[in-house]
PAZAPA-4460 file (N, C-alpha, C; in steps of 0.05 Angstrom, whole numbers, plus 32768, in hexadecimal, padded with zeros to 4 digits):
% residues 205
    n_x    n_y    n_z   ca_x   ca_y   ca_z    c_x    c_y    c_z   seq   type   mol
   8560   72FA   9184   8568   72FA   9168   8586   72FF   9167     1      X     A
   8597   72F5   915C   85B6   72F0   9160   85B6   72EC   9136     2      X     A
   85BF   7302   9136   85D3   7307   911B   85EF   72FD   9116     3      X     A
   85EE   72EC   910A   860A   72E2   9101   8615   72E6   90DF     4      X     A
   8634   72F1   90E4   863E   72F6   90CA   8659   72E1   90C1     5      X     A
   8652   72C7   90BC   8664   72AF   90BA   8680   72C3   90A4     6      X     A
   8697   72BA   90A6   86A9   72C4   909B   86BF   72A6   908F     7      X     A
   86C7   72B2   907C   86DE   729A   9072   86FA   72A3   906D     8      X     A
   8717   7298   9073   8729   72A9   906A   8739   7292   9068     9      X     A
   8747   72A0   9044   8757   7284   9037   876B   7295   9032    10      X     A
   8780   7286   902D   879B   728E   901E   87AA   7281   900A    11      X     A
   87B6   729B   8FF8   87BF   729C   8FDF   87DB   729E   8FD8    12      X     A
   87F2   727F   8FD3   8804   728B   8FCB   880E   7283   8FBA    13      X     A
   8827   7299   8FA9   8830   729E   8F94   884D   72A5   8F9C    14      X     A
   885D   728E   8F95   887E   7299   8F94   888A   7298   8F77    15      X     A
   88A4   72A7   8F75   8897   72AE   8F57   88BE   72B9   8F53    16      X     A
   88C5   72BB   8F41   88E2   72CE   8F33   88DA   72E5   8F2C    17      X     A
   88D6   72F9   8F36   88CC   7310   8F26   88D9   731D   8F0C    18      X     A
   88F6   7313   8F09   88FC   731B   8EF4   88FB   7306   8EDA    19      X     A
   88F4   72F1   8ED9   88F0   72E1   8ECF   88D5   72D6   8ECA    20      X     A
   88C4   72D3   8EDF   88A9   72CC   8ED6   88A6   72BD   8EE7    21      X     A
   88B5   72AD   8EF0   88AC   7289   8EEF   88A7   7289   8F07    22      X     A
   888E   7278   8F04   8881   7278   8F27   8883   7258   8F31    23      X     A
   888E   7250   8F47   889C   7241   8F54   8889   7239   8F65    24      X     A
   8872   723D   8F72   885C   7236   8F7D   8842   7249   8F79    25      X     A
   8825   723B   8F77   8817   7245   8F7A   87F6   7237   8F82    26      X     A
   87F9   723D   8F9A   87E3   7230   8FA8   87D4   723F   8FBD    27      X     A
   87BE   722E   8FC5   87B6   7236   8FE2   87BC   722D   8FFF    28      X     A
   87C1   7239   9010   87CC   7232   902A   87B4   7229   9044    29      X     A
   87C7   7220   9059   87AC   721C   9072   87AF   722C   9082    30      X     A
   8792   723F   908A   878F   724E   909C   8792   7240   90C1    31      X     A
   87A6   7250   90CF   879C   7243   90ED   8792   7254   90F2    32      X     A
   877A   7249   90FB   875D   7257   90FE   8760   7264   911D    33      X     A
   876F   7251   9128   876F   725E   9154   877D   7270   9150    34      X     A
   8795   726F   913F   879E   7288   9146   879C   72A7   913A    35      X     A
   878A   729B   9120   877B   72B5   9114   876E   72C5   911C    36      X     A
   8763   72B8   912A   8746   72C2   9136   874E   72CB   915B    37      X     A
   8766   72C2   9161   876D   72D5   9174   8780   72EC   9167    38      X     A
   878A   72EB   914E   879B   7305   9142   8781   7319   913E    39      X     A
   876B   7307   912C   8754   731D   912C   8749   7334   9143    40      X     A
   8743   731F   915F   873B   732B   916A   874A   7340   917E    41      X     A
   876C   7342   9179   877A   734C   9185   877C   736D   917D    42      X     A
   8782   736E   915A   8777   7380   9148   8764   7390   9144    43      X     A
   8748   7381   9150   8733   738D   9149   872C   739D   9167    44      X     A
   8737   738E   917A   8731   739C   9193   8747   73AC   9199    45      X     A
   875B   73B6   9188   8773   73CC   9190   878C   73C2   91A1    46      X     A
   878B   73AC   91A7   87AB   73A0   91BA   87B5   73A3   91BA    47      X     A
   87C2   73AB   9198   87DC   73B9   9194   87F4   739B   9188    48      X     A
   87E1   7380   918B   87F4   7369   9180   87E6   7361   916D    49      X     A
   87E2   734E   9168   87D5   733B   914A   87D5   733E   9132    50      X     A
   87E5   7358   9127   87E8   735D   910B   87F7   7344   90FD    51      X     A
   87FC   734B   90E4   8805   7331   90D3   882E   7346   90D3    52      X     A
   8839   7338   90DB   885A   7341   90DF   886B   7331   90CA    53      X     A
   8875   7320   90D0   8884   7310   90B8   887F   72F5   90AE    54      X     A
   888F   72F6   909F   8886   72DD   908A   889B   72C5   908F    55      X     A
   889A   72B7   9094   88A8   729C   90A5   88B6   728D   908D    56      X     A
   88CA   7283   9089   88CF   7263   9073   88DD   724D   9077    57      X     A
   88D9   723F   907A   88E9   7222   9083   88E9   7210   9073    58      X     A
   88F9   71F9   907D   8908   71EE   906C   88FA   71CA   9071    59      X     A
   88E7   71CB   9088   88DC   71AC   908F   88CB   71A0   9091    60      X     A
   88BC   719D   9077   889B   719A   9075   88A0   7186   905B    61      X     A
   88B7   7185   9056   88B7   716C   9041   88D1   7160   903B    62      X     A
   88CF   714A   9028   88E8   7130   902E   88E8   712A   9014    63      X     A
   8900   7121   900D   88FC   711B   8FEE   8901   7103   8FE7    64      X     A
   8904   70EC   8FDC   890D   70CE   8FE4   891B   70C6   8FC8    65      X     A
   892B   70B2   8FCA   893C   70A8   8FB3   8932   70AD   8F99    66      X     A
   8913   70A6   8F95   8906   70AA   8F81   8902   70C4   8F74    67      X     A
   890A   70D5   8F8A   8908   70EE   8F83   88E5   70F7   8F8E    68      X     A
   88D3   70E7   8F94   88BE   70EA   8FA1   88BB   70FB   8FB6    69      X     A
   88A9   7111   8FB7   88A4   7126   8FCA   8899   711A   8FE5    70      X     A
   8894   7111   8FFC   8889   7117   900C   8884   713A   9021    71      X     A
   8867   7131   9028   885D   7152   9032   885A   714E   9055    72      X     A
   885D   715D   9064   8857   715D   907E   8839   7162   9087    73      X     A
   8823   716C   9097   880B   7175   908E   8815   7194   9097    74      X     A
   87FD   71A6   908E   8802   71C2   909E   8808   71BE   90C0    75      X     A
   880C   71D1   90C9   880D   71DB   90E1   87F6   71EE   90E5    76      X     A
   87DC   71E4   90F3   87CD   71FE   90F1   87B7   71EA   9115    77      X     A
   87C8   71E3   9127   87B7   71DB   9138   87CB   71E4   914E    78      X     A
   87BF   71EF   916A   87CB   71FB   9173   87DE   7215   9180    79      X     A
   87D7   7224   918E   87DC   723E   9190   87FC   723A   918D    80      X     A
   8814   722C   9193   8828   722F   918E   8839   721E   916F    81      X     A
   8823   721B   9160   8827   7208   9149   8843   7221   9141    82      X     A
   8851   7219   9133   8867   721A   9121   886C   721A   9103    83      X     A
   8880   7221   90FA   888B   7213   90E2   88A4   7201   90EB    84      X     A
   8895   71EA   90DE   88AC   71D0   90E3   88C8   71D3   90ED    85      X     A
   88D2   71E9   90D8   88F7   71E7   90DA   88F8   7212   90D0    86      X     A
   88ED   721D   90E1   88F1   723B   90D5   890A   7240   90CF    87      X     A
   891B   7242   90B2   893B   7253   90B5   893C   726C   90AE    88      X     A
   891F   727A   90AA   8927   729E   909C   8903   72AA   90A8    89      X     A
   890E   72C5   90A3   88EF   72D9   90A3   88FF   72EC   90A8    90      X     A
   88D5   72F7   908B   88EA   7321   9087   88CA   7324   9095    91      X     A
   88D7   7345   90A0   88BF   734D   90A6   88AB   7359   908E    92      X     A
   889B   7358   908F   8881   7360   9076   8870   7375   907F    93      X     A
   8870   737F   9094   885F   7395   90A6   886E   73AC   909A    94      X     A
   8861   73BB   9088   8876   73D0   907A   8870   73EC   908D    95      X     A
   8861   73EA   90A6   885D   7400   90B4   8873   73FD   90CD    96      X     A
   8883   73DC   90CB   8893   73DF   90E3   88B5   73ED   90D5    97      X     A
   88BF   73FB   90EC   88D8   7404   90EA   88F1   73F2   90E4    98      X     A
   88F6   73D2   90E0   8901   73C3   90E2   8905   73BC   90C5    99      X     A
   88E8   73C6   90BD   88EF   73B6   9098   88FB   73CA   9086   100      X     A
   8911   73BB   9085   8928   73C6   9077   891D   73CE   905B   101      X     A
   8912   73CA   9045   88F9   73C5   9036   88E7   73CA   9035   102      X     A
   88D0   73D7   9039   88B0   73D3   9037   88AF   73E2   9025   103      X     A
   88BB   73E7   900A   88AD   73E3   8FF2   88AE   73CF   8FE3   104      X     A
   88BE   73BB   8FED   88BA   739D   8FE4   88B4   7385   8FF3   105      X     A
   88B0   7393   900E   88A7   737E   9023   888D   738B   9039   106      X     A
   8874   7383   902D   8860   7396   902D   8847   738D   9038   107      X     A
   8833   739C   9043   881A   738D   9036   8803   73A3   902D   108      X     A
   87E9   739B   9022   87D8   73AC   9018   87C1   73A9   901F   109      X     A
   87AC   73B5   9017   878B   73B0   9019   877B   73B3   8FFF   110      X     A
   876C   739E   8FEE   8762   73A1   8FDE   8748   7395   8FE5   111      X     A
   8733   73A9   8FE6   8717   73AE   8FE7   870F   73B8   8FCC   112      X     A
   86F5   73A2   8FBB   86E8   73B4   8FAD   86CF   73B1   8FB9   113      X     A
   86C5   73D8   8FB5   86A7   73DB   8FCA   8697   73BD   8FC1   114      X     A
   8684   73B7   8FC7   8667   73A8   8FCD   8672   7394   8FCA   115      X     A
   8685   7384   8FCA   8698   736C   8FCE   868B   735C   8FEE   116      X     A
   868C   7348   8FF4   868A   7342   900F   86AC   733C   901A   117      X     A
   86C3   7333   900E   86DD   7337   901D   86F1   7348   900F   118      X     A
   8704   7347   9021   8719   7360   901D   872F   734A   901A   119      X     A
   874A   7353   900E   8768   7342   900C   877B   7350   901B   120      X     A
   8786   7347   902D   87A1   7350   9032   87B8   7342   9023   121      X     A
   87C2   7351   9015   87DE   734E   8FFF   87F9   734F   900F   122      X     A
   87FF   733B   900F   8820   7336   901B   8836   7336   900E   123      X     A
   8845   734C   9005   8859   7343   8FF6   8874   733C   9007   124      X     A
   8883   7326   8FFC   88A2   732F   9005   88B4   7329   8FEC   125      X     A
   88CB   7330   8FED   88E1   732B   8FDB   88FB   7324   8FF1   126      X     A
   8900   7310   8FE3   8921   72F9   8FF2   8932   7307   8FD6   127      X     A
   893E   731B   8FDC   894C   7323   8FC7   896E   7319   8FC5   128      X     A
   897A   7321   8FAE   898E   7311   8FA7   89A1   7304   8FC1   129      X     A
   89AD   7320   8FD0   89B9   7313   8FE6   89B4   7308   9002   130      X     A
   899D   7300   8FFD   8993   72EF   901A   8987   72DC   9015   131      X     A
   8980   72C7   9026   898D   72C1   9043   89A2   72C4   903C   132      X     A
   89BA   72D3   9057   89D4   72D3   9058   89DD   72AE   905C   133      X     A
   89EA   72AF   9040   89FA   728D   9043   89EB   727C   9039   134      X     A
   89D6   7282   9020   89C9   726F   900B   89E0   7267   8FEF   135      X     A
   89D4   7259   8FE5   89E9   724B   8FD1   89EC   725E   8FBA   136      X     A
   8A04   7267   8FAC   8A02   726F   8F9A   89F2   726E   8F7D   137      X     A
   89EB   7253   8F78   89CF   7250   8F68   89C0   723A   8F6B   138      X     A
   89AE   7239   8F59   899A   7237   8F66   8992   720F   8F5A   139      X     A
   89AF   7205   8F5E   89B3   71EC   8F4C   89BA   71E2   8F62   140      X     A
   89AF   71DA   8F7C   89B7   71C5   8F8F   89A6   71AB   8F8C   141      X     A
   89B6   718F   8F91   89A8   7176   8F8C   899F   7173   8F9F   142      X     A
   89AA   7181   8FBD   899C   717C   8FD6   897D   718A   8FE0   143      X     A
   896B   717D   8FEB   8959   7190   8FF9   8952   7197   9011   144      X     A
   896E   7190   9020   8970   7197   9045   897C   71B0   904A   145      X     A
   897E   71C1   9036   898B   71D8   903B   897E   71F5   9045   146      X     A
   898B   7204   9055   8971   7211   9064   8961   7228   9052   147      X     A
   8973   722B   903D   895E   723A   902A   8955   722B   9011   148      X     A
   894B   7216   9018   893B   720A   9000   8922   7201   900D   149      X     A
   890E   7219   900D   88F7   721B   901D   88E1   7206   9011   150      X     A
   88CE   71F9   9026   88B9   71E4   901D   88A2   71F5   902E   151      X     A
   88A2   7201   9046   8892   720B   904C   8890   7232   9052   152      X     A
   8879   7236   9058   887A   724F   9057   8864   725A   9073   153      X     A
   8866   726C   9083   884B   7274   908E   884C   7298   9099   154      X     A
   8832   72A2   909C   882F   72BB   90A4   8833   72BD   90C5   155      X     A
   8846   72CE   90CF   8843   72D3   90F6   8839   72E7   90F7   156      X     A
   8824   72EB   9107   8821   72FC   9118   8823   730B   9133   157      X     A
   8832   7329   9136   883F   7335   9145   882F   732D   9162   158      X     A
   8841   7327   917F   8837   7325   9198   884C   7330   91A1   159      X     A
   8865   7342   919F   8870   734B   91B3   888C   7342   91B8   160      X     A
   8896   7341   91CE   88AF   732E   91DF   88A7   732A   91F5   161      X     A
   88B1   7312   91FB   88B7   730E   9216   88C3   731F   922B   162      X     A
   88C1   7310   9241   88D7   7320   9257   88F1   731F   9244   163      X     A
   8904   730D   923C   8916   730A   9234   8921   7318   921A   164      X     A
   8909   7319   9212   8907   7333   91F7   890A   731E   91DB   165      X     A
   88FC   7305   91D8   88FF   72EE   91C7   88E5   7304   91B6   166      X     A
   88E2   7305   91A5   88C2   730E   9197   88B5   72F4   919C   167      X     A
   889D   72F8   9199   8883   72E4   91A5   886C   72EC   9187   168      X     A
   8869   72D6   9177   885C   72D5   9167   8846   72BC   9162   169      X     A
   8830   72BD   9150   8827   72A8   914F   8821   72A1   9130   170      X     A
   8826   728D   9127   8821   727C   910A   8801   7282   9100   171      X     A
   87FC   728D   90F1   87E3   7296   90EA   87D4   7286   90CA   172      X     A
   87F1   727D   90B9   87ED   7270   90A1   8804   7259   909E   173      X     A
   87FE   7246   9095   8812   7236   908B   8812   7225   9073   174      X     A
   8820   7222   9065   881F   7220   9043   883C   720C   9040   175      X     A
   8833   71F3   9038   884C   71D8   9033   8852   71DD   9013   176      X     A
   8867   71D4   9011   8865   71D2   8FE7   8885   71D0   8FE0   177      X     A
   8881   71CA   8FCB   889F   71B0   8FCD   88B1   71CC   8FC2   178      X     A
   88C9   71C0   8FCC   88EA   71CD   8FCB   88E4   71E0   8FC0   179      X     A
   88EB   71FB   8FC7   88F5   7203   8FB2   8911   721A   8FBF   180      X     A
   8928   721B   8FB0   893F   7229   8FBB   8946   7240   8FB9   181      X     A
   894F   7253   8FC3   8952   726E   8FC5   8974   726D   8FC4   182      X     A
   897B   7277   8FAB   8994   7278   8FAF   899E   729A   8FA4   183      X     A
   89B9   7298   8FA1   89C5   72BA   8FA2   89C3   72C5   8F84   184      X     A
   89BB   72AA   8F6C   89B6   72B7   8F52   8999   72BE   8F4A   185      X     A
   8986   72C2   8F64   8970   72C6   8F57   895F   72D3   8F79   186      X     A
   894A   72EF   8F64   8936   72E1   8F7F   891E   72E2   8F7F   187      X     A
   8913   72E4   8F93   88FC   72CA   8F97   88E9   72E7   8FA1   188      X     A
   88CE   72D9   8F9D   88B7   72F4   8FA0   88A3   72E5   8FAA   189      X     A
   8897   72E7   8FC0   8880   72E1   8FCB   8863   72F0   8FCD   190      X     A
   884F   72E9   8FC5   8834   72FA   8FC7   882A   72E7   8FD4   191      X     A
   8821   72F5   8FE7   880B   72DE   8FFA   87ED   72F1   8FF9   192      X     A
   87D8   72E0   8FEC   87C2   72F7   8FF3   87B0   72E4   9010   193      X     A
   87B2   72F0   9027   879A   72EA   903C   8779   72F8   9033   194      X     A
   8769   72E2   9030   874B   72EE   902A   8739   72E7   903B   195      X     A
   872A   7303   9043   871B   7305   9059   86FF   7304   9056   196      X     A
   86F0   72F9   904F   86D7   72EA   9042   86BD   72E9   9051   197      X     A
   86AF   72FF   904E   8692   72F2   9063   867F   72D4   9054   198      X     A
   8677   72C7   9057   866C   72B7   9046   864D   72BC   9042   199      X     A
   8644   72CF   904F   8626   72D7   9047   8625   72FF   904D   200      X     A
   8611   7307   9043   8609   7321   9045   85FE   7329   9061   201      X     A
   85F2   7311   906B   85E8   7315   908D   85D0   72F2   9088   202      X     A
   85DA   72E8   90A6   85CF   72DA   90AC   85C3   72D9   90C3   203      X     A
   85A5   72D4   90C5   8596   72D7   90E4   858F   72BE   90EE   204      X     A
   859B   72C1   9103   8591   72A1   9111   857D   72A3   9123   205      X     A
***
């Protein structure tokens, strides 16, 4: 008799002006499932790597054409060394590591309500006014090759350094969606919710 508890886990995002309102994307993203499920099991068995560390953004998952027509790249979610296309920034979001300059605005949470079958991990970050160091003063560029006019987005998860002392991470989420620019007159707020989903109460096979 072999008990199985099937699970599902999707993601939620929301970028947004917080002082303003206006939300600039809002969708769902693609889980990479290989490398979740080795962050999971790294976590659950105590390793000491696979937590969720920072939040990635790049600038090469989409093209814009005379017409002004969007093209999209697909996710990145195949492969243990999958990527973001063109990475030019990341804050850390792990508000328990010593590095984040932040973690009352670059964070994450746990929201469980009891007899629920999944839990959320809440990701916040904030790109606040003066960063990336060397974005455009506002937020009125005709171009969209610039390294802070982000199309893509994804979650890394912590593995360490190398001998060389490079950090060693792996792409855990990745989320495409057209232009949008981070410049020095405004900023930008990210909520990412990750949901952790059993899809039944118990299943016996």
């Amino acid at each position: 008799m072999l008990d199985s508890l099937p699970f599902s886990i999707k993601g939620f995002l929301k970028i947004s002006d917080p002082n303003t309102g206006e939300v600039f994307v809002d969708k769902n993203n693609a889980i990479h499932y290989e490398n979740i499920s080795i962050s999971l099991a790294d976590c659950l068995s105590n390793r000491g790597f696979g937590s969720i560390y920072k939040m990635a953004f790049g600038n090469g998952a989409s093209s814009v054409d005379q017409t002004g027509t969007i093209s999209y790249l697909p996710t990145n979610v195949v492969g243990q060394n999958a990527a973001l296309y063109n990475q030019t920034y990341a804050k850390i979001v792990d508000d328990t590591n010593i590095l984040n300059t932040n973690p009352s605005r670059n964070n994450m949470s746990i929201s469980h309500v009891t007899g629920k079958v999944y839990t959320d991990i809440i990701i916040t970050c904030l790109l606040d006014y003066g960063e990336p160091a060397g974005q455009m003063a506002f937020d009125n560029s005709t171009q969209t090759n610039s390294s802070y006019i982000f199309d893509e987005l994804g979650l890394l998860s912590y593995y360490g350094t190398d001998s060389s002392g490079n950090e060693l991470s792996k792409l855990i989420t990745h989320v495409v969606f057209h232009p949008v620019q981070k410049s020095l007159n405004r900023q930008i707020e990210i909520e990412y919710t990750v949901r952790i989903q059993s899809l039944t109460n118990l299943v016996t096979i």
